[in-house]
PQR file with spaces between the fields and no chain letter, atoms N, CA, C, O and H, PARSE charges and radii, in Angstrom:
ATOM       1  N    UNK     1       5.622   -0.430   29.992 -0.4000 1.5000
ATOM       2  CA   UNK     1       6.095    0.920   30.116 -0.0000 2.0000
ATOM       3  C    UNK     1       5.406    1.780   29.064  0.5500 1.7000
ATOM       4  O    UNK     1       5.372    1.464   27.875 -0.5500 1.4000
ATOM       5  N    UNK     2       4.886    2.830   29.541 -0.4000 1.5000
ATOM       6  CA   UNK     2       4.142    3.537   28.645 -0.0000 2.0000
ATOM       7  C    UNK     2       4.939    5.453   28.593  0.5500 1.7000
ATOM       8  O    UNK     2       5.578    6.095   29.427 -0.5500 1.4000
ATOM       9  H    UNK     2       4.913    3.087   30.507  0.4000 1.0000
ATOM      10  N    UNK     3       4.625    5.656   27.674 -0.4000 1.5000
ATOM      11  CA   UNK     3       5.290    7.273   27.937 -0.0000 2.0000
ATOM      12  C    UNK     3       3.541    8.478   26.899  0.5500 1.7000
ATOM      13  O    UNK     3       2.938    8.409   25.828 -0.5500 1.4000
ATOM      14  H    UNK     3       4.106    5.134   26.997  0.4000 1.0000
ATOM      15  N    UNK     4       3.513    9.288   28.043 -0.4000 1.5000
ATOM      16  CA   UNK     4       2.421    9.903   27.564 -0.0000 2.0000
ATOM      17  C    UNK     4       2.550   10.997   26.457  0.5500 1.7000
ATOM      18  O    UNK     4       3.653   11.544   26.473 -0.5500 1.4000
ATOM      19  H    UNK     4       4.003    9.344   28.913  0.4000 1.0000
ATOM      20  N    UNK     5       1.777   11.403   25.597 -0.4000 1.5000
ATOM      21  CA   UNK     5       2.705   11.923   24.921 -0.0000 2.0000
ATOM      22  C    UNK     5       2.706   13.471   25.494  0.5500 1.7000
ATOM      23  O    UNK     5       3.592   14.159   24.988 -0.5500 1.4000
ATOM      24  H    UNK     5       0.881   10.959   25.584  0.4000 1.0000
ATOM      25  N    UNK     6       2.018   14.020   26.289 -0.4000 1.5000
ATOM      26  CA   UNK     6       2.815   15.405   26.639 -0.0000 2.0000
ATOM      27  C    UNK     6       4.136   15.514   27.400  0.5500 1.7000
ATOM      28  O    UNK     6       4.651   16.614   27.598 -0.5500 1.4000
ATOM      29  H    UNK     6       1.298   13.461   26.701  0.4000 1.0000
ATOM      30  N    UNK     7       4.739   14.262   27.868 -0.4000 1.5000
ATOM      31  CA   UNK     7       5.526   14.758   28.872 -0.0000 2.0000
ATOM      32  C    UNK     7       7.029   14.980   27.753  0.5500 1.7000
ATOM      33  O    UNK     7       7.218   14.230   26.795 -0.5500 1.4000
ATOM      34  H    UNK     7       4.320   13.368   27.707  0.4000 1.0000
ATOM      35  N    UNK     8       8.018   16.188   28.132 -0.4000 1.5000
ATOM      36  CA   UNK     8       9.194   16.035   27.542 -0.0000 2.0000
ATOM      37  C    UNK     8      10.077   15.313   27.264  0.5500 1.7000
ATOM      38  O    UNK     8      10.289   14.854   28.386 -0.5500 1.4000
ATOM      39  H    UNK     8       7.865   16.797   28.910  0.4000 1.0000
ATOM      40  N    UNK     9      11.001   14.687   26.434 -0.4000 1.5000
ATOM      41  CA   UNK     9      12.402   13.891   26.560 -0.0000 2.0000
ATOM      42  C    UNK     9      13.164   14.293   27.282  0.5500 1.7000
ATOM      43  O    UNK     9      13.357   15.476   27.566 -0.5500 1.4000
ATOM      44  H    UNK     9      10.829   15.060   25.522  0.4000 1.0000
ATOM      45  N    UNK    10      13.738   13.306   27.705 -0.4000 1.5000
ATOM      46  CA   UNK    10      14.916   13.347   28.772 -0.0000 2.0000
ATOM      47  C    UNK    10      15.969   13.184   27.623  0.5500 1.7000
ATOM      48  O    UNK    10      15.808   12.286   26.796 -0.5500 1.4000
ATOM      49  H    UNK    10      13.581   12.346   27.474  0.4000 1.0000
ATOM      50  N    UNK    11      16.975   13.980   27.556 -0.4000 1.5000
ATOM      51  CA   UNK    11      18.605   13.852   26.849 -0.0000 2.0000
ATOM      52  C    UNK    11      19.169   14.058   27.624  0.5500 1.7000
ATOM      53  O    UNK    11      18.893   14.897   28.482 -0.5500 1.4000
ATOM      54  H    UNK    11      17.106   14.709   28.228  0.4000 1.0000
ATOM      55  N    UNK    12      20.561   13.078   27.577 -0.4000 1.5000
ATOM      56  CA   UNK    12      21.379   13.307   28.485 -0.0000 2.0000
ATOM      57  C    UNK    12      22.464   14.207   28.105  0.5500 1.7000
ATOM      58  O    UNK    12      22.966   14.372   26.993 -0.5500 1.4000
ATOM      59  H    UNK    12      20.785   12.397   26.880  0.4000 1.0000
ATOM      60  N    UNK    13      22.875   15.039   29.784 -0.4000 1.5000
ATOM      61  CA   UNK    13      23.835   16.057   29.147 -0.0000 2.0000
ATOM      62  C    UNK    13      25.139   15.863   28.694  0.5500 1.7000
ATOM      63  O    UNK    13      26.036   15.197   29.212 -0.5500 1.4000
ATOM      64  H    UNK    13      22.467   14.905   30.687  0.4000 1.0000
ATOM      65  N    UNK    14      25.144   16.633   27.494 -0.4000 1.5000
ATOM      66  CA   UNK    14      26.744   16.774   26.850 -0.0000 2.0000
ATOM      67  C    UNK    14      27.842   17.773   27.537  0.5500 1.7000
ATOM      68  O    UNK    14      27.825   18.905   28.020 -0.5500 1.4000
ATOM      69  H    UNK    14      24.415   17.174   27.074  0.4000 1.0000
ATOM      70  N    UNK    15      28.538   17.026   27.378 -0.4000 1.5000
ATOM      71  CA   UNK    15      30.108   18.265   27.839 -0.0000 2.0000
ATOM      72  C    UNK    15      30.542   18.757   26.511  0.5500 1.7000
ATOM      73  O    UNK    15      30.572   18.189   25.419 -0.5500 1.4000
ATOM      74  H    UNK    15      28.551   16.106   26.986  0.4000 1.0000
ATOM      75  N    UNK    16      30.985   20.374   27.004 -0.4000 1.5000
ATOM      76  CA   UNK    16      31.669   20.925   25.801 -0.0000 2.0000
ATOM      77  C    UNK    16      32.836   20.465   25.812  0.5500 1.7000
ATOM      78  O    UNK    16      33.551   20.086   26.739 -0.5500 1.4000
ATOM      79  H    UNK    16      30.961   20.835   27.891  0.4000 1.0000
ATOM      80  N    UNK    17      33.068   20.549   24.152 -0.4000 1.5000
ATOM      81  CA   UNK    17      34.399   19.895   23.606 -0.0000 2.0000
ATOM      82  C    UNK    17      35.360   20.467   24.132  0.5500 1.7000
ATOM      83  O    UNK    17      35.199   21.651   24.429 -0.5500 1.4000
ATOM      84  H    UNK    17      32.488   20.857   23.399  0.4000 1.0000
ATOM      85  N    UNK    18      36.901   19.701   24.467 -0.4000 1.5000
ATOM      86  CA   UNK    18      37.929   20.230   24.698 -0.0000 2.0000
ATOM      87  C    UNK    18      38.938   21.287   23.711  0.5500 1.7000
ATOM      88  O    UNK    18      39.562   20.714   22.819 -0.5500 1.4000
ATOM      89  H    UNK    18      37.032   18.740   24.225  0.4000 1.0000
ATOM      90  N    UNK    19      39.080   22.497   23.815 -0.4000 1.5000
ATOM      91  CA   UNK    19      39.747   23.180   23.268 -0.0000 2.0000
ATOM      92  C    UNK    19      41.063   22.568   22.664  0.5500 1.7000
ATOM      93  O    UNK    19      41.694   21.918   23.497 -0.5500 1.4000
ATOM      94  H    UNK    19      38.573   22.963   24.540  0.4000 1.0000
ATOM      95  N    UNK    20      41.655   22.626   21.344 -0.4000 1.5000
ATOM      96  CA   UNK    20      42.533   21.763   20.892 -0.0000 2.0000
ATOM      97  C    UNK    20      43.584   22.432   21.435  0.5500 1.7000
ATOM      98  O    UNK    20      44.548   21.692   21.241 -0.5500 1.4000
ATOM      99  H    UNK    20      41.142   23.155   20.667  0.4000 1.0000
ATOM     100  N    UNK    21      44.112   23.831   22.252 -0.4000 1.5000
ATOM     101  CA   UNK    21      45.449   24.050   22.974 -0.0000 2.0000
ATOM     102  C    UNK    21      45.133   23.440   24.413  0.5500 1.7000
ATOM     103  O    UNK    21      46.168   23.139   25.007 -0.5500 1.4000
ATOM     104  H    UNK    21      43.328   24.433   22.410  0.4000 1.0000
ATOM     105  N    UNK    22      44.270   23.250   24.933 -0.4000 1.5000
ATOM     106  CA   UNK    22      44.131   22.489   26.122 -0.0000 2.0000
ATOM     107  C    UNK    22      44.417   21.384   26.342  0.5500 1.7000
ATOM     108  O    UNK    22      45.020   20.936   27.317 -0.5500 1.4000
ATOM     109  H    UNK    22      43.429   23.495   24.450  0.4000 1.0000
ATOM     110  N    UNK    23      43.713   20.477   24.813 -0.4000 1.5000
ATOM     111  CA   UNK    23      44.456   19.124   24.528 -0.0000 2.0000
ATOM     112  C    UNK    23      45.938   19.723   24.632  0.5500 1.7000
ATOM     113  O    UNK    23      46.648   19.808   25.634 -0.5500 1.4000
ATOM     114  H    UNK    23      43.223   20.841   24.021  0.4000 1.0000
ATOM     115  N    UNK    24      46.113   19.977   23.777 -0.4000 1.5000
ATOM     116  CA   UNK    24      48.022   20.215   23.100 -0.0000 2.0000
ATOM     117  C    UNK    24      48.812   20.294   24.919  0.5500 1.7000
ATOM     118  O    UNK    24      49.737   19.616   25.366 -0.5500 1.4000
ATOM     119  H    UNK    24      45.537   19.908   22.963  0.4000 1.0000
ATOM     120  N    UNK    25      48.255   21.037   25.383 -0.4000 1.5000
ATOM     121  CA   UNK    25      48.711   21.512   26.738 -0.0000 2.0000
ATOM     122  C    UNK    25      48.519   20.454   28.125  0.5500 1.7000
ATOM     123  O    UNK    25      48.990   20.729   29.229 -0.5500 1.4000
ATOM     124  H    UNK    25      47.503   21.588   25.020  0.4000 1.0000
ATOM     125  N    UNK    26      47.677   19.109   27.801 -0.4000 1.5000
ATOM     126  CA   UNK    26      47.271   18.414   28.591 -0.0000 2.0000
ATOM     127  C    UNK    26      46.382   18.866   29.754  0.5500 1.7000
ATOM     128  O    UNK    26      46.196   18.327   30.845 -0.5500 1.4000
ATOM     129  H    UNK    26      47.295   18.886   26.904  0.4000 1.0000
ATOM     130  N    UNK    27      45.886   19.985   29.244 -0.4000 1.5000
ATOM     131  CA   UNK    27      44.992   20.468   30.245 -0.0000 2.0000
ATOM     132  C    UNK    27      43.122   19.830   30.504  0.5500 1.7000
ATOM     133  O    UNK    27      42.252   20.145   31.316 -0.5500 1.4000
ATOM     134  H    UNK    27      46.037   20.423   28.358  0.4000 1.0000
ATOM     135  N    UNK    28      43.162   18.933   29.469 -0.4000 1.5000
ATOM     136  CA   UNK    28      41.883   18.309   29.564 -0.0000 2.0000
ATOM     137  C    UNK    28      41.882   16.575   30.192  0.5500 1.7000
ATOM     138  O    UNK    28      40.965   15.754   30.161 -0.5500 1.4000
ATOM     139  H    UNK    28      43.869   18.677   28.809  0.4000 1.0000
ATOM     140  N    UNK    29      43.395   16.436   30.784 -0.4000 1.5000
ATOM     141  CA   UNK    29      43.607   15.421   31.225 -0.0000 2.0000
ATOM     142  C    UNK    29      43.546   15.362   32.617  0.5500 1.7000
ATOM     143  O    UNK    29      43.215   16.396   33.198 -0.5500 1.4000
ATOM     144  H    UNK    29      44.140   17.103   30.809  0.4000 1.0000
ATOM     145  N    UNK    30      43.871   14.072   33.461 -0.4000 1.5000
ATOM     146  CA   UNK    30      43.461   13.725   34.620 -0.0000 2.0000
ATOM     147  C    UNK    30      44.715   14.363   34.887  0.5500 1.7000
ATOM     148  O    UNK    30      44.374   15.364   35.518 -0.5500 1.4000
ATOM     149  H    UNK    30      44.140   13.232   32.988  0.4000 1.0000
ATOM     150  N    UNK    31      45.994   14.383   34.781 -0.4000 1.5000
ATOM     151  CA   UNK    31      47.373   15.129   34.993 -0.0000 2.0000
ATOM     152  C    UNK    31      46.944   16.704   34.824  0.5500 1.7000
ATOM     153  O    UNK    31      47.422   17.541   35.591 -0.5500 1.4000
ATOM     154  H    UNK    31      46.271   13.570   34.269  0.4000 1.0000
ATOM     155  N    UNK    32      46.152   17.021   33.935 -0.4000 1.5000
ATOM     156  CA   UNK    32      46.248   19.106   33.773 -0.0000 2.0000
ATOM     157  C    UNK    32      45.155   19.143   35.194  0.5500 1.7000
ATOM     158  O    UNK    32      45.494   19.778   36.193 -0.5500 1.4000
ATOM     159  H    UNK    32      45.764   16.341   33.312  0.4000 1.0000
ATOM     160  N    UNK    33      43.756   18.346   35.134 -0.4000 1.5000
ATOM     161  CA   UNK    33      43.188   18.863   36.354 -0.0000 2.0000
ATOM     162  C    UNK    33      43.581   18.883   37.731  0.5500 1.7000
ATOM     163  O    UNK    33      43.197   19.738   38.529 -0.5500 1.4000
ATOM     164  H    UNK    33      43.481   17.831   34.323  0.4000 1.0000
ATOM     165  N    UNK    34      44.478   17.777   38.048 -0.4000 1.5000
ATOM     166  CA   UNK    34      45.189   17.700   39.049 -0.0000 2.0000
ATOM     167  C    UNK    34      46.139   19.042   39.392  0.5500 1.7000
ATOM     168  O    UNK    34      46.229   19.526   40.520 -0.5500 1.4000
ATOM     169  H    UNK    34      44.790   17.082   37.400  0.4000 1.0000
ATOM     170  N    UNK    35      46.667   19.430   38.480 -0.4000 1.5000
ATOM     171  CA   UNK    35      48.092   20.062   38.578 -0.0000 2.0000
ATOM     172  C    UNK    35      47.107   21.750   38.810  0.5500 1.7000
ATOM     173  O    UNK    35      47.333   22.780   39.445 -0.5500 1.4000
ATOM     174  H    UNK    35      46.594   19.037   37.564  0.4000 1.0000
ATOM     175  N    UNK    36      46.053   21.305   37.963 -0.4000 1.5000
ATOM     176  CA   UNK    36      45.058   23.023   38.207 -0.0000 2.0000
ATOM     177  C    UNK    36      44.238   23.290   39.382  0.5500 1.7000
ATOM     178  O    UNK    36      43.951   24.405   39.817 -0.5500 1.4000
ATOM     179  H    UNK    36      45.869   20.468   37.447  0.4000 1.0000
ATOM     180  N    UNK    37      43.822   21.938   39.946 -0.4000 1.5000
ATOM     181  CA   UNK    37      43.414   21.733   41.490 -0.0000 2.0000
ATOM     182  C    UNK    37      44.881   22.380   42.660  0.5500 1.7000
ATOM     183  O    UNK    37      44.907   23.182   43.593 -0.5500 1.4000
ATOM     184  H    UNK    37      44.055   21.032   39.592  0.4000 1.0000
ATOM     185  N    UNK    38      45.777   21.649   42.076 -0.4000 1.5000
ATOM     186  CA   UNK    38      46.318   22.051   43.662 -0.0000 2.0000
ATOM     187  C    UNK    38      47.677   22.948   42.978  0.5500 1.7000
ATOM     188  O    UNK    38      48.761   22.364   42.987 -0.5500 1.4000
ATOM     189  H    UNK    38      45.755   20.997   41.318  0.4000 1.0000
ATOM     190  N    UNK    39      47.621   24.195   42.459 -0.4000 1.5000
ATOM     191  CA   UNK    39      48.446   24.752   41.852 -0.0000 2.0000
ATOM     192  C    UNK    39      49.487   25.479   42.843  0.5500 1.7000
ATOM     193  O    UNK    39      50.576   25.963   42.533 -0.5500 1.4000
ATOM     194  H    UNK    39      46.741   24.669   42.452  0.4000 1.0000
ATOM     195  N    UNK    40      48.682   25.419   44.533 -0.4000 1.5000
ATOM     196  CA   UNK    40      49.710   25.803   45.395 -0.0000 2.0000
ATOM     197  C    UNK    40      50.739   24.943   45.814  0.5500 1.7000
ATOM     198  O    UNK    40      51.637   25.425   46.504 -0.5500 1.4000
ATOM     199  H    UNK    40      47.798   25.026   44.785  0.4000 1.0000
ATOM     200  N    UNK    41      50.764   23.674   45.497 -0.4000 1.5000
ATOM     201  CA   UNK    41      51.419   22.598   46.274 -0.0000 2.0000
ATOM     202  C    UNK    41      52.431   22.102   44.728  0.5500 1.7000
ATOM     203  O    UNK    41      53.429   21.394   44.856 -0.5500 1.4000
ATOM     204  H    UNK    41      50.034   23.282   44.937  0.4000 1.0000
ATOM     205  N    UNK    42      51.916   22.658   43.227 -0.4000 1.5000
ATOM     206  CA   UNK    42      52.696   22.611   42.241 -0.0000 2.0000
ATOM     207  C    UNK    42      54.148   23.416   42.100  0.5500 1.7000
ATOM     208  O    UNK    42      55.223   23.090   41.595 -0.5500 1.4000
ATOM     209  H    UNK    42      51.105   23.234   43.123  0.4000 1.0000
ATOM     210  N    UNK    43      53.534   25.004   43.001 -0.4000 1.5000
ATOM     211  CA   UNK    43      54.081   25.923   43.018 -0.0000 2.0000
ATOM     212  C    UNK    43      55.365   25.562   43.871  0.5500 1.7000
ATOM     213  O    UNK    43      56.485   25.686   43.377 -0.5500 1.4000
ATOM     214  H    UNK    43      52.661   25.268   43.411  0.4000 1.0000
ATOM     215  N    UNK    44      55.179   25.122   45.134 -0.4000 1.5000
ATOM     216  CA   UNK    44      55.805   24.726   46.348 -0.0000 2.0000
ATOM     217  C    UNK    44      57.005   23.885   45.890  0.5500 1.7000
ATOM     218  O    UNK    44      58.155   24.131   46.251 -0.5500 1.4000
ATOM     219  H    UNK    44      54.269   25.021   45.535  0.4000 1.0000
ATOM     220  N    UNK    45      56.594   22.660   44.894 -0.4000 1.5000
ATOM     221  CA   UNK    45      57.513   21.741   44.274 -0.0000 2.0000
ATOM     222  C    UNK    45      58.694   22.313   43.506  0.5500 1.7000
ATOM     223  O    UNK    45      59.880   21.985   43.467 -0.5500 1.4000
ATOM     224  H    UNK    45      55.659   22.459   44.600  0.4000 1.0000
ATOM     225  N    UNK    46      57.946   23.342   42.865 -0.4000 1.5000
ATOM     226  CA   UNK    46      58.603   23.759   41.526 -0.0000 2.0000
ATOM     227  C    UNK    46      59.663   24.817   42.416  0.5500 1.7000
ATOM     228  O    UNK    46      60.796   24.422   42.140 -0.5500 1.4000
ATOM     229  H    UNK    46      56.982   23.608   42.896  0.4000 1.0000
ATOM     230  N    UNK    47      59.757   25.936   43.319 -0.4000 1.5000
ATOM     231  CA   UNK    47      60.179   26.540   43.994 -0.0000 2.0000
ATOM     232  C    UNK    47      61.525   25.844   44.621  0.5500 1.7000
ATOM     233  O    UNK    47      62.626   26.393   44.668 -0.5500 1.4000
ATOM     234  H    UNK    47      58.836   26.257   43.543  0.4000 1.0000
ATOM     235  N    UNK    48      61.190   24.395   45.139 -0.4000 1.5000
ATOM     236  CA   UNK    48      62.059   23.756   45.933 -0.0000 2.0000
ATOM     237  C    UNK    48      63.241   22.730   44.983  0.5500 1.7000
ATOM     238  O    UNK    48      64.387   22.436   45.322 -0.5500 1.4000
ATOM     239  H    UNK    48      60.296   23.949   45.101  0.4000 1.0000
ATOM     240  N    UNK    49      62.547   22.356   43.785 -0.4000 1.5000
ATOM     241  CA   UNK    49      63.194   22.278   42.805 -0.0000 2.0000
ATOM     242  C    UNK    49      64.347   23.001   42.631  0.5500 1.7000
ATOM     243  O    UNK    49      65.483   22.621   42.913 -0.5500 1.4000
ATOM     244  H    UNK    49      61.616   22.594   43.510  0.4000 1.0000
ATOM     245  N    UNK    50      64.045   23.982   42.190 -0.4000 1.5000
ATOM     246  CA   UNK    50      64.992   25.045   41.741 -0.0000 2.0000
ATOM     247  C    UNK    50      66.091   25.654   42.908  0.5500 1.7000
ATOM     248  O    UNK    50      67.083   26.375   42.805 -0.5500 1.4000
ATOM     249  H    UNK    50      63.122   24.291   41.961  0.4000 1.0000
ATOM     250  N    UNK    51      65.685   25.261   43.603 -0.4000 1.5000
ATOM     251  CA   UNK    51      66.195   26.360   44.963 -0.0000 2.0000
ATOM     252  C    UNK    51      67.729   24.813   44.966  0.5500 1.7000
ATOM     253  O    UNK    51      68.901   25.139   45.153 -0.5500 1.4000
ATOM     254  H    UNK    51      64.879   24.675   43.687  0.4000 1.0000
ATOM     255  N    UNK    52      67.362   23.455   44.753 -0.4000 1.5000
ATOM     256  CA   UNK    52      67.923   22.598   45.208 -0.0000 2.0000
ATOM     257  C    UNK    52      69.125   22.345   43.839  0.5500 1.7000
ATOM     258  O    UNK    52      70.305   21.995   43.812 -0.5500 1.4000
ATOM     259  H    UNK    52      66.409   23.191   44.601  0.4000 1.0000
ATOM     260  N    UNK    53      68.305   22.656   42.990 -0.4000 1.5000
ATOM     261  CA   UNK    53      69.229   23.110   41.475 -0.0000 2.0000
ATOM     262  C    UNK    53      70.428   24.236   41.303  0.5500 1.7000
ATOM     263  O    UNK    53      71.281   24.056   40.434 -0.5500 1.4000
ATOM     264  H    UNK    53      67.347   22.941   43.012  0.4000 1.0000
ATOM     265  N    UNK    54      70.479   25.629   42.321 -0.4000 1.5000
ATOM     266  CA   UNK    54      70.441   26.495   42.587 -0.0000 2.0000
ATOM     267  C    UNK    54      71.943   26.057   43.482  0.5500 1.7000
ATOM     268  O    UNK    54      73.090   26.442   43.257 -0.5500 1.4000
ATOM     269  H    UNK    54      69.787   25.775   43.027  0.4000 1.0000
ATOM     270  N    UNK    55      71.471   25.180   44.483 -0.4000 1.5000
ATOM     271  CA   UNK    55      72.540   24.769   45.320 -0.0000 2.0000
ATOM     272  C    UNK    55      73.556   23.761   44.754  0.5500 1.7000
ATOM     273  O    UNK    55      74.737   23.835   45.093 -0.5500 1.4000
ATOM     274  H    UNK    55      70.539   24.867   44.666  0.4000 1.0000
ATOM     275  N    UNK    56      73.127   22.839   43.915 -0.4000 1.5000
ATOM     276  CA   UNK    56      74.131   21.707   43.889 -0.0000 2.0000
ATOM     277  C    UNK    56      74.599   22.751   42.261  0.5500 1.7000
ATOM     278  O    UNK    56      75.475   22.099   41.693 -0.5500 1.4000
ATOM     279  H    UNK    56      72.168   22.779   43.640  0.4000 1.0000
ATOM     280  N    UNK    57      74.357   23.754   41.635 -0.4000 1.5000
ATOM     281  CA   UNK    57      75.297   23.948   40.440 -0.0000 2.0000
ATOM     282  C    UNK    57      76.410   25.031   41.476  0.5500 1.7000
ATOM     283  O    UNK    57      77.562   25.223   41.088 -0.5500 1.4000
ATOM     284  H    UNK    57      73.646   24.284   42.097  0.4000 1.0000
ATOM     285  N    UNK    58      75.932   25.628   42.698 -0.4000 1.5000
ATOM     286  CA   UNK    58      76.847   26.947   43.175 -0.0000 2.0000
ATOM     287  C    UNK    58      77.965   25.469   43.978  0.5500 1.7000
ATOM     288  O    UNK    58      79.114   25.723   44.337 -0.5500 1.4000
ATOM     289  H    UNK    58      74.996   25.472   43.013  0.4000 1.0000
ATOM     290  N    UNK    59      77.510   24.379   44.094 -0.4000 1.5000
ATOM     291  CA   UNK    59      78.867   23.525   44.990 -0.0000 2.0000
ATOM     292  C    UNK    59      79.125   22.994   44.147  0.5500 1.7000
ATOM     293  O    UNK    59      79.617   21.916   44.481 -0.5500 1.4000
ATOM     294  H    UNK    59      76.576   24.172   43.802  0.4000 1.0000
ATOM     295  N    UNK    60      79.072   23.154   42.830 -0.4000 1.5000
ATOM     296  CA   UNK    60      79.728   22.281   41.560 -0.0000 2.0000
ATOM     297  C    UNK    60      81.199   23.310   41.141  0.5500 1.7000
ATOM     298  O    UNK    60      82.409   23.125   41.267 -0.5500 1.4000
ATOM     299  H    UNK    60      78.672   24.030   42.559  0.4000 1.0000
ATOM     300  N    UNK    61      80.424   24.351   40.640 -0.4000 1.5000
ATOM     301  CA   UNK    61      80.973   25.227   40.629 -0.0000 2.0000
ATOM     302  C    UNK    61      82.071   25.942   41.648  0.5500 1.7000
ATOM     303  O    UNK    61      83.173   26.188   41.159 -0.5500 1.4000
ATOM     304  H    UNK    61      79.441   24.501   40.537  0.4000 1.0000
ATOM     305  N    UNK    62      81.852   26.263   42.931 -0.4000 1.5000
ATOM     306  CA   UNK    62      83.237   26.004   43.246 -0.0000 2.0000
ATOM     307  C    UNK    62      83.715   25.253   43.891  0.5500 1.7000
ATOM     308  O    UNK    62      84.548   25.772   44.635 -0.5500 1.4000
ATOM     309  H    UNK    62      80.956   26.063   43.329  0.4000 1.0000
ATOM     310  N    UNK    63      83.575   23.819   44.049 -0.4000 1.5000
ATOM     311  CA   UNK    63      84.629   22.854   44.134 -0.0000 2.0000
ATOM     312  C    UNK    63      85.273   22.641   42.764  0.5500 1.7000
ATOM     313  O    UNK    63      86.238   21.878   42.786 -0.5500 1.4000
ATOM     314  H    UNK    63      82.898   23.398   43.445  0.4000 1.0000
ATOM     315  N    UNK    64      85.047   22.993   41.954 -0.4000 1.5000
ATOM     316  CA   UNK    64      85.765   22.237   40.308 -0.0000 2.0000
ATOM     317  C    UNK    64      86.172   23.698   39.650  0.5500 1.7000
ATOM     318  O    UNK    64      86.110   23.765   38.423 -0.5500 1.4000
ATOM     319  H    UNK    64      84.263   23.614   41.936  0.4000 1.0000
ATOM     320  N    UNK    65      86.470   24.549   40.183 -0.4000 1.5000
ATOM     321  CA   UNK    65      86.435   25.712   39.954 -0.0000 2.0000
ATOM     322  C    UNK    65      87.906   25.976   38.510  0.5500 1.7000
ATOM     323  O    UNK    65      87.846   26.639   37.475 -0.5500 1.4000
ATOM     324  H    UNK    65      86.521   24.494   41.180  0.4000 1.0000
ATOM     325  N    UNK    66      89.096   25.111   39.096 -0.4000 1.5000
ATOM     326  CA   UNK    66      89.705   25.143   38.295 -0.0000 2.0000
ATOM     327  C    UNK    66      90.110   23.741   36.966  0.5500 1.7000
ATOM     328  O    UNK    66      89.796   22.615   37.352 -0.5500 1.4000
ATOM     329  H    UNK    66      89.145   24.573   39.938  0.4000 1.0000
ATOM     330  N    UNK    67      90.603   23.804   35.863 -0.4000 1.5000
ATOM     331  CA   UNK    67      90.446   22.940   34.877 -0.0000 2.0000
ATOM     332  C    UNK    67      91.542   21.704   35.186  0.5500 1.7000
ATOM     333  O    UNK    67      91.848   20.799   34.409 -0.5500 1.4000
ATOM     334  H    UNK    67      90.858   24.718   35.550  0.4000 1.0000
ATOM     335  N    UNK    68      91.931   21.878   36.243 -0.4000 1.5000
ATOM     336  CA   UNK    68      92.899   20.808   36.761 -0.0000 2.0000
ATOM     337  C    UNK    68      91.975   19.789   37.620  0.5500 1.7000
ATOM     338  O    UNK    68      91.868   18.614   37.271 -0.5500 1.4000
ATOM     339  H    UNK    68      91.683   22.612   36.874  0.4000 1.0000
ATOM     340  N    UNK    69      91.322   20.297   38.745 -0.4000 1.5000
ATOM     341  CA   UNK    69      89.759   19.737   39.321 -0.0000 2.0000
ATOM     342  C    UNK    69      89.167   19.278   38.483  0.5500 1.7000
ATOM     343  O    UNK    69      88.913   18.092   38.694 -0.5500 1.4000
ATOM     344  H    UNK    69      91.409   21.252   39.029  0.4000 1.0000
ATOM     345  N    UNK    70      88.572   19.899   37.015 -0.4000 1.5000
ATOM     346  CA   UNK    70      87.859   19.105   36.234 -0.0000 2.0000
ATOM     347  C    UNK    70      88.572   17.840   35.384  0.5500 1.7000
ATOM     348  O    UNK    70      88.166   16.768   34.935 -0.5500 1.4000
ATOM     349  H    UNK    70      88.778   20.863   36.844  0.4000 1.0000
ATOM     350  N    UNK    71      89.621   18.422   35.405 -0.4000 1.5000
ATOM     351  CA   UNK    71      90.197   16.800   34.544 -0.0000 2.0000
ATOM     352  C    UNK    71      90.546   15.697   35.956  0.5500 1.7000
ATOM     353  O    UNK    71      90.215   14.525   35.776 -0.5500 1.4000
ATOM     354  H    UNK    71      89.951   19.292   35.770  0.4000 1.0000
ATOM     355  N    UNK    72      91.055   15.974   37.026 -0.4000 1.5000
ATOM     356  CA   UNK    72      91.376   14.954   37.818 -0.0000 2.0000
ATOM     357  C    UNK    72      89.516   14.032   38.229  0.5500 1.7000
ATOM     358  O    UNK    72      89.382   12.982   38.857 -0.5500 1.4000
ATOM     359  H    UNK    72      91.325   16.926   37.172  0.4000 1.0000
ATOM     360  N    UNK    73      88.319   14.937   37.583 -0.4000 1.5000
ATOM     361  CA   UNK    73      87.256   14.496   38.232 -0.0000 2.0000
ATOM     362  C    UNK    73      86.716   13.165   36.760  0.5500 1.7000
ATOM     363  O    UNK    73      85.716   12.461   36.900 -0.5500 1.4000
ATOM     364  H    UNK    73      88.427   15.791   37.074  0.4000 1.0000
C-alpha cells in the first residue's frame, strides 16, 4: 500500500458535542430522539392521559363526595 504524497487525508467526521441542558434534559438520548421524532403521537398520549385523569378524579369525587363515604371506603 502506497499513499502519494499529493493526495489529501481522509479524517473521519466528528459530531458536535452534546449541549449539557440537552444532556440534563435527555435530549441527546435514544428516548429524547424518539419522543422529538414522533412528537405528534407524544402529544396524542399525553392528551389522553389527562383526559382519563380528568375522568376517574370527577367519579372519585362525586361518589365519595361526603366524609361518611370516605370513612366507610
Amino acid at each position: 500500500m502506497t499513499v502519494s504524497a499529493g493526495s489529501p487525508r481522509r479524517v473521519a467526521a466528528t459530531f458536535p458535542p452534546i449541549p449539557l441542558r440537552s444532556r440534563l434534559y435527555g435530549l441527546g438520548s435514544i428516548y429524547g430522539k424518539t419522543i422529538r421524532d414522533s412528537r405528534l403521537a407524544f402529544i396524542i398520549v399525553a392528551g389522553l392521559l389527562a383526559g382519563v385523569m380528568l375522568v376517574v378524579s370527577a367519579g372519585i369525587t362525586t361518589e365519595f363526595s361526603t366524609q361518611a363515604a370516605r370513612d366507610e371506603l
